[in-house]
C-alpha positions in Angstrom: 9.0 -20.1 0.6 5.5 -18.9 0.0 3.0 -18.7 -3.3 1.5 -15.2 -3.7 -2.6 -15.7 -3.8 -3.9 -12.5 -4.2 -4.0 -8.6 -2.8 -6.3 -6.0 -2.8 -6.3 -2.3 -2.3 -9.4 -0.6 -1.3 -10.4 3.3 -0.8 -7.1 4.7 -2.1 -7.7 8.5 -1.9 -5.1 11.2 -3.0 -5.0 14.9 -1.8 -2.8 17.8 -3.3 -1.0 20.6 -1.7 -0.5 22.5 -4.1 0.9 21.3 -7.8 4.1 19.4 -6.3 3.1 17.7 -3.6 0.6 14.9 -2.7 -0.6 12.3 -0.8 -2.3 8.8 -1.2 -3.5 7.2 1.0 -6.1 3.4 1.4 -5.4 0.0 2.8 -4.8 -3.2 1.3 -4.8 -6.9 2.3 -3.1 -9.6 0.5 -2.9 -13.4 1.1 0.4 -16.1 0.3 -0.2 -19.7 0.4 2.8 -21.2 2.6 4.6 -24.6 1.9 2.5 -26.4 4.9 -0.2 -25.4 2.6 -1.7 -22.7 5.4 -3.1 -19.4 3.9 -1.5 -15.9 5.8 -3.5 -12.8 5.7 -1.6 -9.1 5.6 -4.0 -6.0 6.0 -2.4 -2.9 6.3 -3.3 0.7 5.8 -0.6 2.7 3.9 0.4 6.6 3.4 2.7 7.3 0.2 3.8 10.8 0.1 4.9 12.0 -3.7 6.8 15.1 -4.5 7.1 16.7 -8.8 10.1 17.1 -9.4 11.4 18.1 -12.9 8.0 16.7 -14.4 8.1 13.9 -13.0 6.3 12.2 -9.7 8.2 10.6 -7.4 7.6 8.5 -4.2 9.7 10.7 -1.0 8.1 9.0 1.7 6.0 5.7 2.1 4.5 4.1 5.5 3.1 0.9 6.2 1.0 -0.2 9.0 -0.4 -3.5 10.1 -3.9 -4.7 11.3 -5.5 -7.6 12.5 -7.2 -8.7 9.5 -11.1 -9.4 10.1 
């Protein structure tokens, strides 16, 4: 088991196509404390893809992808 520590999300951007569809887009690093007391790192840069449907936004897509943090 592992403690959460923190996250952070950094240049999220968002571009339209049109009035029902959109993308966001940014990176984001977070950090959990393990049992051995040892910190682990997670950077990724992410692409969420959103569709309107009925008046209402919802997630259709979503992609994650890992870094070496620095």
């Amino acid at each position: 088991m592992s403690i959460f520590v923190g996250v952070g999300v950094f240049d999220p951007k968002v571009r339209f196509f049109g009035d029902s569809l959109a993308m966001v887009y940014g990176r984001e690093t977070s950090a959990r404390k393990a049992k051995d007391g040892t910190e682990q790192s997670r950077c990724l840069i992410w692409t969420d893809t959103w569709f309107k449907r009925n008046g209402n936004w919802q997630i259709i897509a979503a992609q994650d992808t890992r870094f070496e943090c620095k």
